[in-house]
VEXDREN-2710 file (C-alpha; in Angstrom, 1 decimal):
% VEXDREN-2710
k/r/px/py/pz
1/UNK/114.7/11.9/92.2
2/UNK/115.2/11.3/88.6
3/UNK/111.8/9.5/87.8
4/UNK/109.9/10.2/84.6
5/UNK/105.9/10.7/84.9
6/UNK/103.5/10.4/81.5
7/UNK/100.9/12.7/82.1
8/UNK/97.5/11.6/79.9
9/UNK/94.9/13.9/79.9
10/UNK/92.5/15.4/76.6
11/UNK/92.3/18.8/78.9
12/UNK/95.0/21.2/78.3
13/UNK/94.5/23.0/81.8
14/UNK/94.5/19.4/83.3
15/UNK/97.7/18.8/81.6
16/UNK/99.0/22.0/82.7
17/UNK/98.3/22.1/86.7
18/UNK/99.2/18.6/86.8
19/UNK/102.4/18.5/85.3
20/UNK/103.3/21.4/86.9
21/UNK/102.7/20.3/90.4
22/UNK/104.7/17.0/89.4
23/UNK/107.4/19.2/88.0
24/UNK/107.7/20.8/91.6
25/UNK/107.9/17.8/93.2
26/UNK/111.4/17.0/91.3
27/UNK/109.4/14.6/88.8
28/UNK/110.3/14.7/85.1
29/UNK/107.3/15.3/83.0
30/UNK/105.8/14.2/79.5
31/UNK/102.2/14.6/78.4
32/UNK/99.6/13.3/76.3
33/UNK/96.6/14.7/75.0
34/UNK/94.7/11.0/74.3
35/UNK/95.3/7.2/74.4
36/UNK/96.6/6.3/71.2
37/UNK/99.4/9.6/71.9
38/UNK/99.7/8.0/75.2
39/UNK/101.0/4.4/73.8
40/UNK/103.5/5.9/71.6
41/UNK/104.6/8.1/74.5
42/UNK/104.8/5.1/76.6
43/UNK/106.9/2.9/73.7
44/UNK/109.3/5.8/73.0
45/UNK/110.2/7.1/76.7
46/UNK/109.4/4.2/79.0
47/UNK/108.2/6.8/81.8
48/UNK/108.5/5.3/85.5
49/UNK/104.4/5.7/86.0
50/UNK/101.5/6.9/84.4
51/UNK/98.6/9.1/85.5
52/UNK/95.4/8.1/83.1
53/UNK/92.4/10.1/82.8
54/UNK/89.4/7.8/81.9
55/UNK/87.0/10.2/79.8
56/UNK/89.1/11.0/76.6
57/UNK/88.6/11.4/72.9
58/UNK/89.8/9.0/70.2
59/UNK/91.0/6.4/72.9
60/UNK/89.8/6.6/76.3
61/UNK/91.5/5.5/79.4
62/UNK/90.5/1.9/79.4
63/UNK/91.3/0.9/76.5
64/UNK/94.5/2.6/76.3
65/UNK/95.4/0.8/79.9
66/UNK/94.3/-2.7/78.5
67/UNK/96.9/-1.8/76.2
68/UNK/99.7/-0.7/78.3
69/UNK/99.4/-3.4/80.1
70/UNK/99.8/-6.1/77.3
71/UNK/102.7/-4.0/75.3
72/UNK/104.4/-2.2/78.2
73/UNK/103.2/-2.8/81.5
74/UNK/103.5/0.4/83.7
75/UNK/102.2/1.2/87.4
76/UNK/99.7/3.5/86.7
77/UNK/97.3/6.0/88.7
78/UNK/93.7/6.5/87.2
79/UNK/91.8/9.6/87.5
80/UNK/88.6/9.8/87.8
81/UNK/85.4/11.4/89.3
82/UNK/82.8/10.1/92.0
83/UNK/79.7/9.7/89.8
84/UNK/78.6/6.3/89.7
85/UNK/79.4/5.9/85.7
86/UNK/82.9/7.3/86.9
87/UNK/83.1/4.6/90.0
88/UNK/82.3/1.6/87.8
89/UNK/85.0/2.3/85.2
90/UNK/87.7/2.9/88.1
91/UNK/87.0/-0.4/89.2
92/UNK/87.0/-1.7/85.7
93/UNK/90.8/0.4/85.6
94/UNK/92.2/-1.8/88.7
95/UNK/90.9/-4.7/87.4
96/UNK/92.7/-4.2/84.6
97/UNK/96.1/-3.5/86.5
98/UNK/95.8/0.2/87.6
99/UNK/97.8/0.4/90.7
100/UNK/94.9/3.0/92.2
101/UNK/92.9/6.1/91.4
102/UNK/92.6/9.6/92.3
103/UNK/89.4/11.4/91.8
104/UNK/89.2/14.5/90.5
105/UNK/86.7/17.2/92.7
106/UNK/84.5/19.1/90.1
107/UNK/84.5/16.1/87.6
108/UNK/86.2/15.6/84.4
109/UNK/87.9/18.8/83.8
110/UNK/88.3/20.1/87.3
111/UNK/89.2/24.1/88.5
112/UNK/90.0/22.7/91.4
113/UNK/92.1/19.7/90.6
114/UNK/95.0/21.2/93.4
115/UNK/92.9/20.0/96.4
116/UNK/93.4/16.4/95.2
117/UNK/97.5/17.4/94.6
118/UNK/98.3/15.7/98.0
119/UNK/96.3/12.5/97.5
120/UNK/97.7/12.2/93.9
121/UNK/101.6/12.5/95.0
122/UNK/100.5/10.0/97.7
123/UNK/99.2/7.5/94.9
124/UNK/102.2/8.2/92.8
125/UNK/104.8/7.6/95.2
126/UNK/103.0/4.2/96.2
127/UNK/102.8/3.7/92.0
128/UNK/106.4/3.7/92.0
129/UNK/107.2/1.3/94.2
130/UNK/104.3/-1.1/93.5
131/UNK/103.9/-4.8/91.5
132/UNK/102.1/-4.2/88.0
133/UNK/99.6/-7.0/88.5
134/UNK/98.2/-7.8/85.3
135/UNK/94.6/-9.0/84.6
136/UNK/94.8/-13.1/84.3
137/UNK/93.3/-12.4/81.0
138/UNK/96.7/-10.2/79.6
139/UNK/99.1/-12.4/80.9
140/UNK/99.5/-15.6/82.9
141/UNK/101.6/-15.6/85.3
142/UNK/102.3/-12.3/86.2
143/UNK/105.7/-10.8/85.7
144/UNK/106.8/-7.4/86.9
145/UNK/108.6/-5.4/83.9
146/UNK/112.4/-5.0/84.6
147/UNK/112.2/-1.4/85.9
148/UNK/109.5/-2.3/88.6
149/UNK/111.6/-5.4/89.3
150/UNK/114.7/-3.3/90.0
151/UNK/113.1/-0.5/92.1
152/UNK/111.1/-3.6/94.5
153/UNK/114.6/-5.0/94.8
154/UNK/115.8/-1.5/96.5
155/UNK/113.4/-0.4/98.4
156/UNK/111.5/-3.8/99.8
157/UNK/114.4/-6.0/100.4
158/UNK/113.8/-6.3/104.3
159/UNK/115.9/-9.6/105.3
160/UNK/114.1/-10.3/108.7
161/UNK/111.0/-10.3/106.9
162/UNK/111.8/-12.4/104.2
163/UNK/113.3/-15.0/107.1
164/UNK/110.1/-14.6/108.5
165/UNK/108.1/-15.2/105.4
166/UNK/110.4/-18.1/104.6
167/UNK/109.6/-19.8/108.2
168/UNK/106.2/-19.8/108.1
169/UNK/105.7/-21.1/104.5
170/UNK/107.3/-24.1/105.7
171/UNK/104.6/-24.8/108.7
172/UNK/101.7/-24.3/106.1
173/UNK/101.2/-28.0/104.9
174/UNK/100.9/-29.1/109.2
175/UNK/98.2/-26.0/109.6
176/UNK/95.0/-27.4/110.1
177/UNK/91.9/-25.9/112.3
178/UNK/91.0/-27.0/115.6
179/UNK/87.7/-26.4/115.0
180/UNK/84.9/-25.8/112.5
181/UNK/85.2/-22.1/110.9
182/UNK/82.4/-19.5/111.3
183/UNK/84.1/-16.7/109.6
184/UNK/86.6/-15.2/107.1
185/UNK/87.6/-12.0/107.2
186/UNK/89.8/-10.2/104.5
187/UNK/91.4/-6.6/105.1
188/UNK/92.4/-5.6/101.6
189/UNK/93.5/-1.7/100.1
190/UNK/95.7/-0.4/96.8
191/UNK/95.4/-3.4/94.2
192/UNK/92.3/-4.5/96.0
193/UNK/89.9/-5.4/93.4
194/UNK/91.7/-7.5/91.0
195/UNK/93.0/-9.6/93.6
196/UNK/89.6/-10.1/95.5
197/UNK/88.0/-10.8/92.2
198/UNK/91.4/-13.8/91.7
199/UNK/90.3/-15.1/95.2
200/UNK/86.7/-15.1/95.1
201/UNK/86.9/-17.2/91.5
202/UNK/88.3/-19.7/93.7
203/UNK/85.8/-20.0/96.0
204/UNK/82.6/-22.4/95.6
205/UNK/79.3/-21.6/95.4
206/UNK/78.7/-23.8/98.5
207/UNK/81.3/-22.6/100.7
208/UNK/80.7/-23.3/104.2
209/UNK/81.9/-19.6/106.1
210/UNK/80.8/-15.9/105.2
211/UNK/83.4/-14.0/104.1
212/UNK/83.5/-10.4/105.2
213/UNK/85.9/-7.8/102.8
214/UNK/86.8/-4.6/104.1
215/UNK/88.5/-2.6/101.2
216/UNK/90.0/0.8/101.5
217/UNK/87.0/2.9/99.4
218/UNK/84.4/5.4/99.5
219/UNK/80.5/4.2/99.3
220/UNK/80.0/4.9/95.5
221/UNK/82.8/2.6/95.0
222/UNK/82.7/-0.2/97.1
223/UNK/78.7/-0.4/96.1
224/UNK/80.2/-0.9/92.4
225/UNK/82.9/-3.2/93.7
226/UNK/80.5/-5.5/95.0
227/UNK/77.9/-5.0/91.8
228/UNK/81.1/-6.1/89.7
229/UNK/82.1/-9.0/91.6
230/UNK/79.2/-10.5/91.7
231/UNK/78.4/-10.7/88.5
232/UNK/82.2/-12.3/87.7
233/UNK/82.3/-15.5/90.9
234/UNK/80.0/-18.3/91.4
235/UNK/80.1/-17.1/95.1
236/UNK/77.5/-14.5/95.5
237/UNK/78.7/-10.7/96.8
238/UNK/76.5/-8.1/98.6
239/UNK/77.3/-4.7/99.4
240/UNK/76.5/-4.5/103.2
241/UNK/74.2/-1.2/104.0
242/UNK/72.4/-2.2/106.9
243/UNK/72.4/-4.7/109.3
244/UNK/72.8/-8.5/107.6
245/UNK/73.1/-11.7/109.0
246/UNK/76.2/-13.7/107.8
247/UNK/75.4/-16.9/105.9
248/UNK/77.4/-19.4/104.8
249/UNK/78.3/-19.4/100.8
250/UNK/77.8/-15.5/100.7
251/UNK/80.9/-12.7/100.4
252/UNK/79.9/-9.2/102.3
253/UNK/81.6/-5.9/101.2
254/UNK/81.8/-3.6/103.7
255/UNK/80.5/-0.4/102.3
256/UNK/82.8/3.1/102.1
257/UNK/83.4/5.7/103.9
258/UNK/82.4/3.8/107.0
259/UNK/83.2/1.0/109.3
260/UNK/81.9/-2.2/109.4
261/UNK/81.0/-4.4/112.7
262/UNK/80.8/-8.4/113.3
263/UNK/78.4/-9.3/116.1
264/UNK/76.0/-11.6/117.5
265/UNK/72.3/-11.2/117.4
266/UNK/70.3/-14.2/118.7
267/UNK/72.9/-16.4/118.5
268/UNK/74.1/-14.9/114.9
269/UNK/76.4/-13.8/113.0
270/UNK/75.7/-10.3/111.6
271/UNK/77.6/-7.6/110.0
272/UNK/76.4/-4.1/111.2
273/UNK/77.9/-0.7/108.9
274/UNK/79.1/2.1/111.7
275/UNK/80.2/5.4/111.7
276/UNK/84.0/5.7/110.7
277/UNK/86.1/5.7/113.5
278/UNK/88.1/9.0/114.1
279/UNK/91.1/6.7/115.9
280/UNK/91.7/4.5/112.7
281/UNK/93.2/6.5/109.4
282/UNK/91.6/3.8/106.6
283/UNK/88.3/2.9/106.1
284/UNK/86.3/0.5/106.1
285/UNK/88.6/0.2/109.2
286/UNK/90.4/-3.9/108.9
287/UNK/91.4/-3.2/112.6
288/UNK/87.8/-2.8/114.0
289/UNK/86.4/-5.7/111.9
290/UNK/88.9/-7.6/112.5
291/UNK/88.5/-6.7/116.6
292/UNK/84.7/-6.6/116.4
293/UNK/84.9/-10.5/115.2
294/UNK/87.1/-11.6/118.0
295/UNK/84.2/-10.9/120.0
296/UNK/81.4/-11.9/118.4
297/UNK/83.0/-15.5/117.9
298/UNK/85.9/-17.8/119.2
299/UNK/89.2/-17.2/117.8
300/UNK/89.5/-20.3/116.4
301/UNK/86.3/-20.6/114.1
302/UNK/88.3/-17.2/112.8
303/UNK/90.2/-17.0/109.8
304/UNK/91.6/-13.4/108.9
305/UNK/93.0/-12.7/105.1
306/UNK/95.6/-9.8/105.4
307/UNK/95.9/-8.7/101.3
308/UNK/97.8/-6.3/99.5
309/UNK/98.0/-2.5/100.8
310/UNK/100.1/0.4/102.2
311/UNK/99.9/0.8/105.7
312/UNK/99.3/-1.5/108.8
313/UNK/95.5/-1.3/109.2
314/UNK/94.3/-4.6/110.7
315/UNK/97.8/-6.2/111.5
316/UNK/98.0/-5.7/115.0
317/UNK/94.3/-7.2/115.5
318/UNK/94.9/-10.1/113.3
319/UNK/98.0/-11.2/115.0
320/UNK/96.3/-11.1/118.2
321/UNK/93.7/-13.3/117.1
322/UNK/96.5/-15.5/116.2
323/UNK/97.5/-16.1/119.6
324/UNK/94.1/-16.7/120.4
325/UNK/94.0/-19.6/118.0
326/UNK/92.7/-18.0/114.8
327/UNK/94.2/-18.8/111.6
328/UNK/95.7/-16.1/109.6
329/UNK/97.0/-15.8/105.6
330/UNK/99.1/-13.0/104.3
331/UNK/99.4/-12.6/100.8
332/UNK/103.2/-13.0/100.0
333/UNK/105.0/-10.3/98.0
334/UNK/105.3/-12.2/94.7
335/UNK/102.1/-11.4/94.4
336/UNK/100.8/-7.9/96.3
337/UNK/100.5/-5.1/94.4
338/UNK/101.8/-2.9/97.9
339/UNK/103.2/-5.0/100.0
340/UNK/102.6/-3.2/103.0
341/UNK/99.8/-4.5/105.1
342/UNK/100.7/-8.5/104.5
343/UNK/104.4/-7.4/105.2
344/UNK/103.1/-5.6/109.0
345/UNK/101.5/-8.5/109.9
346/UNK/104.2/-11.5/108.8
347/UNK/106.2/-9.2/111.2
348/UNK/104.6/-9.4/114.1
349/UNK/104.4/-12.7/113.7
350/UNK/100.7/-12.4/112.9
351/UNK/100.6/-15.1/110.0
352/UNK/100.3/-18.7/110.0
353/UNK/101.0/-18.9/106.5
354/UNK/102.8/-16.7/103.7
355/UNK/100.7/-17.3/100.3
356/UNK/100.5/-15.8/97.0
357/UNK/97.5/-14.3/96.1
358/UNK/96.7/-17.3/93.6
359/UNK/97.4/-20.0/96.5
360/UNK/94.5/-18.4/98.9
361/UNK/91.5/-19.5/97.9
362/UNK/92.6/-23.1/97.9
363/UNK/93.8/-22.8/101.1
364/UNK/90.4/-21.5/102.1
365/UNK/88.5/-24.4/101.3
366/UNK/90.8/-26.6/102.1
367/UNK/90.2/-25.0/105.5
368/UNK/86.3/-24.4/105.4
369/UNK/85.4/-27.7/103.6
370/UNK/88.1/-30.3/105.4
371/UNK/84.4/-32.4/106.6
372/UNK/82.6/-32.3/102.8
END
């Protein structure tokens, strides 16, 4: 392990813990005190990922990340806290091209920042291996630098899966639905909101299916998610709370920190929150949405949207569905930030089509509006 990590941080005891925990870890370590130390940091020693605080003097995190990402594009981890000022500029961070976020427990300068050690070496290690998906407004198209290029090459070159991928993209133009959809439903995690935010631009304001979004996220965020979307689409996004009946043209975020139901209620569709499950390790949980919609409609008014993320949460369901005559999209890894969840479902044979993340929306409505 030879990988160089910038610290940026205006605390010196932030600086301190932090880059000595990474230190033990077998990380090299260079710090910054603000943003505008942080870009030259970034220009001179071209560190392998960043960890960004968001509250700092003379540049704060934002701003400084807009500008990595236009000069020297660099995975990199926000932290944060889990005040709702704090939530909305973490989603603003990700948007932006933030890989993910780590919040810190106490708030900005933290005397306990060690009990978030393990989730941060968690993020960093998915940081390192992940796409730096720029905002469309930095750069169109995106283009990993060479450094993230050459570690993707190493460590997700999986030739059956790429075979896979490669077989299925060529049965996408004969895909069409054998009947009239009721339903998407998108499981989405690390790189979430920047690419929901790409997909739901492409979606029109009279769309004829709900679309139900379970992202990896706790409550104060996913509420601010769904705040932030909305005011960006045509389409209109609510944070689900209670229960709601699905209607056509709408997008539901499932809200954090809890699961998220799909039944029928006199004749129906409704989305109902529910206690997180404690035999599913993400939440909101893709798999139970994704198995709660199998039964509250016909497979094959189903399509299921398997997005960037680590992990396999939802795959398994989804590629059951499949079988039952659902249609099923995984984003392809051009485009994921983490290629993790797409990748478990293309190999279980799970997806009907391999797209990237710019392709799914048109595929949608091609889809959902085949009789306007």
């Amino acid at each position: 392990m030879n990988e160089l990590i910038l610290v940026v941080d205006d605390s010196a005891l932030m600086r301190k813990h932090i880059g000595e925990f990474l230190r033990q870890q077998g990380y090299r370590v260079e710090i910054a005190r603000n943003g505008e130390e942080c870009l030259e940091k970034v220009q001179h020693f071209q560190p392998d990922a960043i960890t960004l605080d968001i509250n700092m003097p003379v540049m704060d995190g934002l701003t400084c990340l807009s500008h990595i990402m236009e000069r020297n594009p660099c995975p990199t981890v926000m932290l944060s806290s889990l005040t709702k000022r704090g939530a909305m500029s973490t989603i603003e961070a990700i948007q932006l091209g933030a890989v993910d976020y780590v919040c810190k427990p106490g708030g900005t300068v933290s005397l306990n920042i060690n009990e978030a050690f393990p989730d941060l070496l968690s993020k960093i290690r998915i940081a390192l291996r992940a796409r730096v998906k720029r905002p469309r407004t930095v750069s169109e198209p995106t283009a990993p630098n060479t450094k993230t290029a050459e570690r993707r090459s190493r460590q997700h070159t999986v030739r059956p899966v790429q075979e896979a991928r490669a077989a299925v993209q060529e049965k996408v133009i004969n895909i069409e639905p054998s009947a009239d959809i009721d339903l998407i439903v998108v499981g989405v995690s690390t790189g979430g909101p920047s690419t929901l935010e790409e997909l739901l631009r492409g979606l029109p304001a009279n769309f004829k299916a709900p679309v139900v979004i379970a992202q990896h996220m706790p409550a104060t965020f996913t509420h601010n998610l769904a705040k932030r979307l909305n005011g960006l689409v045509s389409i209109q996004v609510e944070h689900v709370e209670r229960m709601t009946s699905l209607e056509p043209g709408k997008v539901y975020i499932a809200r954090g920190d809890a699961d998220i139901l799909i039944q029928r209620r006199n004749g129906k569709l409704v989305a109902q929150p529910a206690p997180s499950s404690e035999n599913h390790l993400w939440h909101p949980s893709v798999s139970r949405m994704v198995e709660s919609a199998g039964k509250a409609t016909q497979a094959k008014r189903i399509v299921c949207v398997q997005l960037t993320g680590m992990g396999n949460d939802g795959a398994q369901e989804m590629a059951h569905l499949k079988q039952q005559g659902a249609l099923t999209i995984a984003e392809s890894e051009e485009t994921a930030v983490v290629f993790g969840m797409p990748q478990e479902l293309i190999k279980k044979n799970g997806a009907s089509c391999v797209l990237p993340s710019h392709k799914v929306a048109n595929q949608l409505v091609k889809w959902v509006m085949r009789t306007a």
